[in-house]
C-alpha positions as MATLAB code, in Angstrom:
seq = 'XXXXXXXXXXXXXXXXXXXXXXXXXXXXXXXXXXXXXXXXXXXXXXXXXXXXXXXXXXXXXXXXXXXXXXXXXXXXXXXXXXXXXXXXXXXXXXXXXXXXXXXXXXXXXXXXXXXXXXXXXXXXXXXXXXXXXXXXXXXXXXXXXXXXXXXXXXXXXXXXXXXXXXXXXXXXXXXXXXXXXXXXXXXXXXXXXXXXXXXXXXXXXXXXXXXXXXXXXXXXXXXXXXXXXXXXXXXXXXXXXXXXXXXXXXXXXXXXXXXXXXXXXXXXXXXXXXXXXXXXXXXXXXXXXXXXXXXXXXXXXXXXXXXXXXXXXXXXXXXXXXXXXXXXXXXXXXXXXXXXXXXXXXXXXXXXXXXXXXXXXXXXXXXXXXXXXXXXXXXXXXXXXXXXXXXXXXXXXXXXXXXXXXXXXXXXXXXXXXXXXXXXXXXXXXXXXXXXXXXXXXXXXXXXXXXXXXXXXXXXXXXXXXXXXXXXXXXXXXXXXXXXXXXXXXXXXXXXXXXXXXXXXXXXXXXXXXXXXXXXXXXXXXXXXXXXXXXXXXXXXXXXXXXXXXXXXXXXXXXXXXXXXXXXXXXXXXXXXXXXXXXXXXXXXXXXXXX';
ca = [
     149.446   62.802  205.917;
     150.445   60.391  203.878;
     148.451   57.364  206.384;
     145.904   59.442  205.311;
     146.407   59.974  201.632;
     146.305   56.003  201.565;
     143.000   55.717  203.313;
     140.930   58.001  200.740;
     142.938   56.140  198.019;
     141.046   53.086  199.520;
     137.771   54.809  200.099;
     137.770   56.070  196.027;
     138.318   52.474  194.389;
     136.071   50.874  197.409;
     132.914   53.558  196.113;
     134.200   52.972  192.766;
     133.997   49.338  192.871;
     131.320   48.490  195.688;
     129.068   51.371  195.739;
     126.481   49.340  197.580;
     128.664   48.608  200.163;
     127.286   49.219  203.663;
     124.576   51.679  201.995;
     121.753   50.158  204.347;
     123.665   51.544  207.227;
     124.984   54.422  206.337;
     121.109   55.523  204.962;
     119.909   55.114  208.534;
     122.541   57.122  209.740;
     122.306   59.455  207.483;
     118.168   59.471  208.663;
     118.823   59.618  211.870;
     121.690   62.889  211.620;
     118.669   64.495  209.226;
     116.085   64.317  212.143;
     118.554   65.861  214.707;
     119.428   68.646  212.339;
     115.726   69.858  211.458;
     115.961   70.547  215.254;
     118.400   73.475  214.741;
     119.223   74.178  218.500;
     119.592   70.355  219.286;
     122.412   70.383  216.369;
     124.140   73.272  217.864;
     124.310   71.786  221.281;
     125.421   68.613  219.571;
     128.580   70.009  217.700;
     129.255   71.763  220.781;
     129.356   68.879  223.208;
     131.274   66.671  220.312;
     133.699   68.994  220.422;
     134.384   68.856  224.332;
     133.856   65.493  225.146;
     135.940   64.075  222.264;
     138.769   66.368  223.359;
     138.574   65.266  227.058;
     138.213   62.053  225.578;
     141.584   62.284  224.173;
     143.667   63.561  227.625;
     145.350   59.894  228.148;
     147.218   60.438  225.115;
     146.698   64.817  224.722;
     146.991   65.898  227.735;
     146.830   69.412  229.110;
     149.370   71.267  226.857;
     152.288   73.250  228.873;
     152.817   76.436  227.016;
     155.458   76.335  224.728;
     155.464   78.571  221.471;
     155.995   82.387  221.822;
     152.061   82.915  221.031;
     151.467   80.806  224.810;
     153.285   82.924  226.556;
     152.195   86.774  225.300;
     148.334   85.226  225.572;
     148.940   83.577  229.137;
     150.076   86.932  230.206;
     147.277   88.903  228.774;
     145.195   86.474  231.340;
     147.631   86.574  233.767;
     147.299   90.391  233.893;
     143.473   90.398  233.548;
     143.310   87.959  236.331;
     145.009   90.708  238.913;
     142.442   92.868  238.309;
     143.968   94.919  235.627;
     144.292   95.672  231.827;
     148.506   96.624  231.767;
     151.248   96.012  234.559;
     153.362   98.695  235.335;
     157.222   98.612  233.588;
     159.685   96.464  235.432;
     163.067   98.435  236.520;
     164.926   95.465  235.329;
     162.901   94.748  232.141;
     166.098   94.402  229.832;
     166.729   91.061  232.005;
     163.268   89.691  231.232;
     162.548   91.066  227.321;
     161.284   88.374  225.040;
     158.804   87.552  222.268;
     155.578   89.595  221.741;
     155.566   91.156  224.630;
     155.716   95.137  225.473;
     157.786   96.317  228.064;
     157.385  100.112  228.216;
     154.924  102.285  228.950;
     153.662   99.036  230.392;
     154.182   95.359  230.534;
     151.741   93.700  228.724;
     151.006   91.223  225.995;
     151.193   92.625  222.681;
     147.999   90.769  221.185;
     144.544   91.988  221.356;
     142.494   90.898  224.041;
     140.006   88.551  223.140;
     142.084   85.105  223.702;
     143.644   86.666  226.808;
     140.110   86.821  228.063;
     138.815   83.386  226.763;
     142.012   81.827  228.723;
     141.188   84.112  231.852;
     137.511   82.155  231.822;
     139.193   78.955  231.637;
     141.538   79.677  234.495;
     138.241   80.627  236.443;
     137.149   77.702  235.386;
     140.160   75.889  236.986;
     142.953   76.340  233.682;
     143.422   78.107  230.963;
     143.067   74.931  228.825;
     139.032   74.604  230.116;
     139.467   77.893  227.700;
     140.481   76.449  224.851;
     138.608   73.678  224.826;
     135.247   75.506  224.939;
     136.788   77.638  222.158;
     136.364   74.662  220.011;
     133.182   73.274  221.367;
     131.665   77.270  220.607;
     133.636   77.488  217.297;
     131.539   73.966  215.900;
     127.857   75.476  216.874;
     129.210   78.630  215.365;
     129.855   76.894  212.302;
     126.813   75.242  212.292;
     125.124   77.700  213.102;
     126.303   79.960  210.242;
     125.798   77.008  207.690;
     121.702   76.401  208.848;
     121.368   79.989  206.689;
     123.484   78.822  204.144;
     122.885   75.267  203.294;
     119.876   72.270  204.360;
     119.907   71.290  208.153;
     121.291   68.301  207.777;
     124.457   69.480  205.632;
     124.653   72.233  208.170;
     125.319   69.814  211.238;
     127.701   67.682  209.215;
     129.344   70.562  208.166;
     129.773   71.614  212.445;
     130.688   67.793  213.430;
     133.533   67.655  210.519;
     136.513   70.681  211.899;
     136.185   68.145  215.438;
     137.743   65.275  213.126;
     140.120   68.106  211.863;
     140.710   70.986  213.777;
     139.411   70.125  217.099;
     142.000   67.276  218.089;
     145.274   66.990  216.446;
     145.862   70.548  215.291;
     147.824   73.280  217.267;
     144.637   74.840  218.043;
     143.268   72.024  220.360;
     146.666   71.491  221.543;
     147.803   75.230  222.612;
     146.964   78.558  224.300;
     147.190   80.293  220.650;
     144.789   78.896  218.056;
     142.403   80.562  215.924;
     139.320   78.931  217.447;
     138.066   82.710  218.600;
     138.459   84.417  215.065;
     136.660   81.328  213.720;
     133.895   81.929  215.746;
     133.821   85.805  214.878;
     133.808   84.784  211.827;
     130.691   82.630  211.813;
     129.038   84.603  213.603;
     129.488   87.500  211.178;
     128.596   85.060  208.311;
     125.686   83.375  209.678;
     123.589   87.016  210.588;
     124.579   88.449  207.265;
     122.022   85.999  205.212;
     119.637   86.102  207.730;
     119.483   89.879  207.977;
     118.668   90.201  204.242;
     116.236   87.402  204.527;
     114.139   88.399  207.691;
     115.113   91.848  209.359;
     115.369   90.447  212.891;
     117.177   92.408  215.992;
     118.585   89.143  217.372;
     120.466   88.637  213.885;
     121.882   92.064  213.649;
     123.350   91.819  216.986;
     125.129   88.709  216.317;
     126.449   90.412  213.592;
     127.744   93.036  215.874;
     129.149   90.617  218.386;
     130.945   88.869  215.436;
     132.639   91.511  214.546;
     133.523   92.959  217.861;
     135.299   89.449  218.306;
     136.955   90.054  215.127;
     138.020   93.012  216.232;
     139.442   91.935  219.049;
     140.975   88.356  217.915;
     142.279   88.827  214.298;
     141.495   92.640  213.458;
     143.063   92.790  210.406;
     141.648   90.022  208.477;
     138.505   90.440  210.375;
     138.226   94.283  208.495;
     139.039   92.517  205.001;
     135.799   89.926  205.579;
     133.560   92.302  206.385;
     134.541   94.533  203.587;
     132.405   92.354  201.261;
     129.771   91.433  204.129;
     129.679   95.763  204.017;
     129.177   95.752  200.568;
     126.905   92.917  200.003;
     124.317   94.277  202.842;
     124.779   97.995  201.144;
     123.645   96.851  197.481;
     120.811   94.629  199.522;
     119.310   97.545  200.842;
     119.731   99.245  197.524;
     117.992   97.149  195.607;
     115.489   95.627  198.196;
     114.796   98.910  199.672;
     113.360   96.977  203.005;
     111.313   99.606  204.915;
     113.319  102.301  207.159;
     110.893  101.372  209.679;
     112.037   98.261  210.019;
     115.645   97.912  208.807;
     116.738  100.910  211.210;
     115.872  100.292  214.250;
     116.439   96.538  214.395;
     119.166   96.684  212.159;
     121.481   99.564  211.243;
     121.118  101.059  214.829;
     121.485   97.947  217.235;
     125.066   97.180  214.861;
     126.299  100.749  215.596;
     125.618  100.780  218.903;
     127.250   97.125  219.065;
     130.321   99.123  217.275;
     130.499  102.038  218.760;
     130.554  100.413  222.283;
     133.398   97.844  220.867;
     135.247  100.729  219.533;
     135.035  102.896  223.049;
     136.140   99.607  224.973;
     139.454   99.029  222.414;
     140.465  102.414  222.873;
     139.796  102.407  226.540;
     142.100   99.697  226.630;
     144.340  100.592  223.846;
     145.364  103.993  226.215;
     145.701  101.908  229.763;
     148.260   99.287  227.784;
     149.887  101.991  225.248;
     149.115  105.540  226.438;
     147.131  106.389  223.146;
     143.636  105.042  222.632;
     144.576  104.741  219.003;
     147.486  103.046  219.380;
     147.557   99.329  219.834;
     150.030   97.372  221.888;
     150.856   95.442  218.580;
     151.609   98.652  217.230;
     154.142   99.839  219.981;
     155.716   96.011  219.355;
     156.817   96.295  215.996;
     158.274   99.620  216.219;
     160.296   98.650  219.338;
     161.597   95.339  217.793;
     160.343   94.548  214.120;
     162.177   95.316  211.303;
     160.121   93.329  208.477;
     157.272   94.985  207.522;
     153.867   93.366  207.844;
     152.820   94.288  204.254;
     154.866   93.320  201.056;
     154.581   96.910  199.623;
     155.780   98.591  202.839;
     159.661   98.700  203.657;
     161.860   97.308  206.153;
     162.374   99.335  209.222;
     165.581  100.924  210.677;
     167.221   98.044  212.784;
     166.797   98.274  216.284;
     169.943   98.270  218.994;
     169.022   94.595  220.247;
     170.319   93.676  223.837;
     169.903   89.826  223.267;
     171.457   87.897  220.847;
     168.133   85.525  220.463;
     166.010   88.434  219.605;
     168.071   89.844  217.234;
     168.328   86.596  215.389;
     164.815   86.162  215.160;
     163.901   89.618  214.024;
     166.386   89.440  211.357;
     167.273   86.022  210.471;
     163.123   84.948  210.354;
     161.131   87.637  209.788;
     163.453   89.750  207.408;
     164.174   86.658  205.824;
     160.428   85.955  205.395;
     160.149   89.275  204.102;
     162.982   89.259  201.803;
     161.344   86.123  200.142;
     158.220   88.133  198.666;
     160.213   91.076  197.650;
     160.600   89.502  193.796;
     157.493   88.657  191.758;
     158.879   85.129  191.468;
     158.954   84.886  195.327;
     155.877   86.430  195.763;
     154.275   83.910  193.714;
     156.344   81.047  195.073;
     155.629   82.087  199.032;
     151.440   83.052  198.052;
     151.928   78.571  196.520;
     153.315   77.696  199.897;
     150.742   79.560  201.527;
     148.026   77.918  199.190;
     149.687   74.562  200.416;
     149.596   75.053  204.051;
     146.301   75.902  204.275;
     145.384   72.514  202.166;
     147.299   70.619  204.368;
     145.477   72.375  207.892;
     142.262   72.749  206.574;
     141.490   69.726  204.157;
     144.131   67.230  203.540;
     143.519   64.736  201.514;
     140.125   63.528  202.540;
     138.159   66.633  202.336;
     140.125   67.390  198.876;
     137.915   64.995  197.037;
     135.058   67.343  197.345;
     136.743   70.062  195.516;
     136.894   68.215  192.097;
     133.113   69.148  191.992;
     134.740   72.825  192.256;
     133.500   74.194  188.644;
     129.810   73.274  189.368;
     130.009   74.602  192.705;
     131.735   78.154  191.544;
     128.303   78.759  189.775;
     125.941   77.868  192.668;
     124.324   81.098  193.056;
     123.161   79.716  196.937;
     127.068   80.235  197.992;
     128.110   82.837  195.283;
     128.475   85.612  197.762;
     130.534   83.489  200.574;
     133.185   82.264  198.054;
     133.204   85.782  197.025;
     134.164   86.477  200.457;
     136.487   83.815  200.631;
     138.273   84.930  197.896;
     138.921   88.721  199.025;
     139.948   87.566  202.448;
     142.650   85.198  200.688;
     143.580   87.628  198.628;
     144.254   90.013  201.678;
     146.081   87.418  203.725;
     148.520   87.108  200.174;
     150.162   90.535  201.027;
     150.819   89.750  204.198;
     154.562   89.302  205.038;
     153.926   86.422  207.626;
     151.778   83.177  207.378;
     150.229   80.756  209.903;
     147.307   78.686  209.476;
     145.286   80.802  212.053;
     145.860   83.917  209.809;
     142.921   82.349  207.779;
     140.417   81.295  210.504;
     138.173   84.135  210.250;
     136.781   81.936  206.617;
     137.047   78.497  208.470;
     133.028   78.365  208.021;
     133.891   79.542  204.408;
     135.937   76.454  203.515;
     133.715   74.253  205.396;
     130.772   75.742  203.744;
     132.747   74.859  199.794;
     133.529   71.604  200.725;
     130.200   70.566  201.590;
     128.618   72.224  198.467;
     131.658   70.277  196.818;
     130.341   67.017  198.270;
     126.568   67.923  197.541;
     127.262   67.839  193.669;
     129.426   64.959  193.947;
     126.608   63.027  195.921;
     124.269   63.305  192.546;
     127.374   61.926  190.625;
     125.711   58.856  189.043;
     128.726   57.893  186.039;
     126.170   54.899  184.513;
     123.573   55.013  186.280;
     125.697   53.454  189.841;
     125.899   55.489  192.604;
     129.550   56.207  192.982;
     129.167   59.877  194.248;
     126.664   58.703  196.619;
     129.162   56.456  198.128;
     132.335   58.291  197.740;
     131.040   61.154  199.756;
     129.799   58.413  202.867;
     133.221   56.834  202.134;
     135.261   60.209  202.732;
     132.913   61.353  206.142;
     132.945   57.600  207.504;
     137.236   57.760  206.866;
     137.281   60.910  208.572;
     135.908   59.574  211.587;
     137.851   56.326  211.500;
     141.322   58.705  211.447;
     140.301   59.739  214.840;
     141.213   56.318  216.686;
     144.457   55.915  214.467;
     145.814   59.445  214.731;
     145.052   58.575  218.779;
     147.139   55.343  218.521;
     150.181   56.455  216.815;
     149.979   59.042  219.066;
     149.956   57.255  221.513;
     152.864   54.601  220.806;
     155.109   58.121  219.790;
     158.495   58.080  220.315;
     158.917   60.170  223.843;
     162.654   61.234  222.794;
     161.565   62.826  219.549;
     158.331   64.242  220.295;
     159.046   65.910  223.766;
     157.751   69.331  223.768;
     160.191   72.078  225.055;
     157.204   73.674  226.525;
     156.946   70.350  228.752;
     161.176   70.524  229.547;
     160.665   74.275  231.001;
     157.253   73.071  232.673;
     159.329   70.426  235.054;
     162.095   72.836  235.806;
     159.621   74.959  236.681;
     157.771   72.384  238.313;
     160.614   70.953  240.287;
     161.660   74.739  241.362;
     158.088   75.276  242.796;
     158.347   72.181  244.834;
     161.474   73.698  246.437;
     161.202   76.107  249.569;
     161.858   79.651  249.027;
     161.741   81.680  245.813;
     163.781   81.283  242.485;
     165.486   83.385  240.310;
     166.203   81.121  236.790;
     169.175   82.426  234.271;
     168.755   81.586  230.725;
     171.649   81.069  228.876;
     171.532   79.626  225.090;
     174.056   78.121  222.885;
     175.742   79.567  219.686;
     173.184   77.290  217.991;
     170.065   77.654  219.393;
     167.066   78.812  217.453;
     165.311   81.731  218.752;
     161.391   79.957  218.695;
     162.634   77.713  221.457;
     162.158   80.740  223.828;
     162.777   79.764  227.997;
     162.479   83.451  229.316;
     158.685   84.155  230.122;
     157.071   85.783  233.311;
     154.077   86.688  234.885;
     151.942   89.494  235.455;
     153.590   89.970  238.702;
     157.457   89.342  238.071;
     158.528   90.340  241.623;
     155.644   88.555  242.944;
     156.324   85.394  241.096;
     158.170   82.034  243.080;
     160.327   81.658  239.630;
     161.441   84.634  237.912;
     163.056   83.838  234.715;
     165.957   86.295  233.057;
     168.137   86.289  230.183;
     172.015   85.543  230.347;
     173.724   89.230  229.958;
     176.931   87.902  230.855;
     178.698   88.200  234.409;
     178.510   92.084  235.234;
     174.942   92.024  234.078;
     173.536   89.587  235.974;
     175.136   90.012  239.306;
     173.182   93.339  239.039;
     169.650   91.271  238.540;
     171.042   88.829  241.386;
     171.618   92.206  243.770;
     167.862   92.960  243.362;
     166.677   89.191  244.022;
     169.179   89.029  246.358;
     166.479   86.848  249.340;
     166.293   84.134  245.764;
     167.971   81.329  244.794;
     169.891   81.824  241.903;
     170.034   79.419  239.326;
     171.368   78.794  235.616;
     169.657   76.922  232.701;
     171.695   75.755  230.079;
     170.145   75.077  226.817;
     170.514   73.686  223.270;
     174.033   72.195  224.211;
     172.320   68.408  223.697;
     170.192   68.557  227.172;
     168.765   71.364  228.997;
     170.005   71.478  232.355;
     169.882   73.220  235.647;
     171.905   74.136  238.406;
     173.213   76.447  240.404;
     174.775   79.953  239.426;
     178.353   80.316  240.301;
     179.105   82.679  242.159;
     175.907   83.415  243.260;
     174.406   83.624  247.127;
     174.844   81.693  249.597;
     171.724   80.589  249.606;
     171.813   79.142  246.271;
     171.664   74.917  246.369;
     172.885   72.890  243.819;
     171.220   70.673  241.860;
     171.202   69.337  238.205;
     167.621   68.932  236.028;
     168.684   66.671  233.224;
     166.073   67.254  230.249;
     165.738   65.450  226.817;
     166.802   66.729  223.760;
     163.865   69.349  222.654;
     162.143   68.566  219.617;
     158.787   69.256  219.143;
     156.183   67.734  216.609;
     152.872   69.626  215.624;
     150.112   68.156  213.940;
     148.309   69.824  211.224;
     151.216   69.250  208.954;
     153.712   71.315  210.391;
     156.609   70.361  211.975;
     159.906   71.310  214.031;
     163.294   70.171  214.995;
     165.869   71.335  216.531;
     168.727   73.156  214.125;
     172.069   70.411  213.402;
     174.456   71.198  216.067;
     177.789   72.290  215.182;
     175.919   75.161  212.569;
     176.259   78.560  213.744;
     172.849   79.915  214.093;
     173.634   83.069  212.024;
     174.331   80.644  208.623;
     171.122   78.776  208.986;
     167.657   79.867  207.415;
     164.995   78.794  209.544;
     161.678   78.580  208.292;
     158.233   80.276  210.101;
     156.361   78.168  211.070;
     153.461   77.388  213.049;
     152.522   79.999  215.691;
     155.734   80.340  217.259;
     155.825   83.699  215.361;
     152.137   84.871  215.077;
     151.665   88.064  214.718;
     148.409   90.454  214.401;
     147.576   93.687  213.681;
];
């Protein structure tokens, strides 16, 4: 951030000093992006295969993430289970060994997300991994983005506007670099976005049914905020047809019916799958989640629930210790204020940074563009929504990613007609800031690259060579888990399959000796093995005590810390703390949560 801070520094005094400088060029490039973007289907293929091949581009120094936040995990079994031909598993008889994060147990097993990025991961596994999901996610959420913006602002603004979350979002960010970013609400979004103009402008069926599939993805990714965008999307189309009064002739049937049907379908499918996962087809897996395990409430109005009997000290920390805590924060009107600034700031930092600030000093001619009056209008309800929210992560907000794309480059518009004596500074601050963003791209690669391996190694890479090593060995596995005093419950080891019993490594919690000679009696044809964490390595070997057929060995692992782009960052809590004094902050989507 702050590499980058010092780079538009250097791109304001070089426009404010040398506005000439390199104009030739940057006009014919500028020429040359306007003729691609007046063909509107060439521009969305573009964003979408800048997206992909910069990201495979970038496997020497990204490379295919191993699952490692709690979000991975719950979404990788949604797949998992999908992949088996089915939308739940049936309950484990020794579930109590396996329980973890966001993830139901009973009347089924199954993740406790909705389903949509269970099923883009499922279509990347098909594909050959789950990451081929992910990255097509991005690819799809660019043309989406441009694709909303060709209603909204000129062509050529339109394809800039799909090219410029790649430089952000589509490389660096937890999204492009995990099995739980907000690529799919993004796209739901867009989608929802782009049809709404060009319903009220031309009446056409093709338009109202990407509506419907935008919100059906909605729906299905981030159902909560999706409901609070299309409350003024709702409300905007209702006073259009008001006032317009378009012909019932033509607005219902390629309209109003095609989105109901869309709906009505969507809603038949989540209930259908709502009663295989929960038992009740209005009762969502989320749902069954929080009242097993959550104590903080997901709204700041609503209050805490009755504390659960928690079997595992990990869980019991996070529920309390992180989420109560979180919760406990907005309670006062000072903290509300203080946590809604924080959330302000995080959402600067993942969505614009410093080089795409710039554009919002043109912010008070841009509130008054009448073009854009209804999406910052839009904008502004969903942000308002997301405020009373007990939890925050970046992705909470991805259902308006086109929305803040959409005010920056109306920001950056105005500032382009920003003559201050007749030179052209705005002019060549704006080709300063999108020329900067594209020359971060190469240095965010190298430093990277030349990283320090000790501090950034992922703890989702640690558990990916046990596991690794474990599946290289003959027969099948069973893995205890046990933690340290100190260890912080979003560094979570204990995560199955669809198929637990069916799995060559089954991982289980540390319930102490009694506990787990009873888990070790029902795996008794597996190797039985113990995992120590957080006590400066990770290591395994063999259980004591266990069968005979148990072989030692020892699986030194570094230290885990883990670094996150997009601003956010972990480490590992100072040894020698108990766990229970510290207050860890949430972060990142190691605690996502949706409703």
């Amino acid at each position: 951030m702050k590499f980058e801070a010092l780079a538009v520094v250097a791109a304001v005094v070089l426009a404010a000093l040398y506005p000439q400088l390199g104009a030739a060029r940057l006009a014919r490039a500028e020429r040359w992006l306007a003729a691609v973007a007046r063909r509107r289907r060439l521009s969305l293929l573009l964003c979408f295969a800048a997206a992909l091949g910069v990201r495979v581009a970038l496997l020497p120094v990204l490379p295919t993430p191993a699952p490692a936040f709690q979000d991975d995990f719950s979404y990788l079994l949604a797949a998992d289970t999908f992949a088996h031909g089915r939308l739940a598993n049936p309950p484990h008889s020794m579930w109590i060994h396996f329980e973890t994060f966001h993830v139901i147990f009973y009347p089924t097993y199954a993740s406790m997300y909705p389903p949509a990025q269970g099923l883009l991961l499922l279509a990347g596994r098909l594909l050959g991994h789950p990451f081929v999901g992910v990255v097509l996610s991005l690819g799809l959420m660019c043309a989406a983005i441009c694709w909303m913006l060709q209603a909204w602002l000129p062509p050529q603004w339109a394809l800039l506007g799909g090219l410029l979350p790649i430089t952000r979002i589509g490389m660096f960010s937890y999204w492009a670099n995990s099995y739980c970013g907000g690529a799919v609400a993004a796209i739901g979004g867009a989608l929802v976005l782009g049809a709404w103009l060009r319903i009220v402008r031309r009446q056409r069926l093709g338009d109202a049914l990407m509506l419907g599939l935008g919100l059906a993805i909605l729906a299905n990714s981030r159902p909560y905020e999706g409901f609070i965008l299309g409350l003024p999307v709702a409300i905007s189309l209702f006073l259009w047809m008001l006032g317009k009064r378009p012909p019932a002739s033509t607005l219902i049937p390629r309209v109003v019916l095609p989105v109901l049907l869309l709906l009505t379908i969507t809603g038949g499918l989540m209930g259908y799958y709502f009663s295989r996962v929960t038992g009740n087809p209005l009762r969502m897996p989320y749902q069954v989640n929080r009242a097993t395990y959550g104590v903080a409430p997901y709204f700041i109005w609503q209050t805490p629930n009755a504390e659960p009997a928690y079997r595992h000290a990990a869980m019991r920390d996070f529920y309390l210790q992180i989420e109560l805590l979180a919760y406990r924060k907005m309670c006062s009107a000072t903290g509300f204020v203080r946590e809604t600034a924080i959330k302000f700031l995080v959402i600067w930092g993942f969505y614009l940074g410093p080089v795409l600030t710039i554009p919002l000093f043109a912010l008070p001619w841009t509130l008054r563009d009448r073009r854009i009056r209804w999406l910052l209008i839009a904008g502004a309800v969903s942000i308002a929504g997301t405020a009373v929210v007990t939890f925050f992560i970046p992705h909470y907000v991805a259902v308006i990613t086109a929305i803040i794309i959409a005010l920056v480059l109306q920001g950056m518009r105005h500032l382009r007609v920003w003559r201050p004596e007749g030179r052209p500074i705005g002019l060549a601050l704006v080709r300063a800031l999108v020329v900067v963003s594209v020359l971060l791209v190469p240095v965010h690669a190298w430093l990277w690259a030349h990283r320090d391996p000790a501090t950034f190694e992922s703890i989702g890479r640690q558990r990916a060579r046990i596991l690794t090593r474990l599946e290289a060995l003959p027969d099948r596995h069973l893995v205890i888990v046990r933690y340290q005093p100190q260890h912080d419950p979003l560094q979570e080891w204990v995560y199955n399959g669809a198929d637990i019993d069916g799995s060559k490594v089954v991982w289980a919690r540390d319930m102490g000796r009694e506990h787990n000679e009873e888990l070790i009696r029902y795996y008794k044809d597996r190797r039985v093995w113990l995992v120590e964490v957080d006590d400066g390595t990770a290591k395994l070997d063999a259980y004591p005590m266990a069968n005979s057929k148990t072989a030692s060995a020892q699986i030194p692992v570094p230290s885990p810390h883990v670094s996150v782009s997009g601003g956010q960052h972990y480490a590992r809590p100072e040894t020698g703390k108990s766990r229970r004094n510290q207050q860890p902050k949430l972060r990142h989507c190691n605690s996502a949560h949706a409703t």
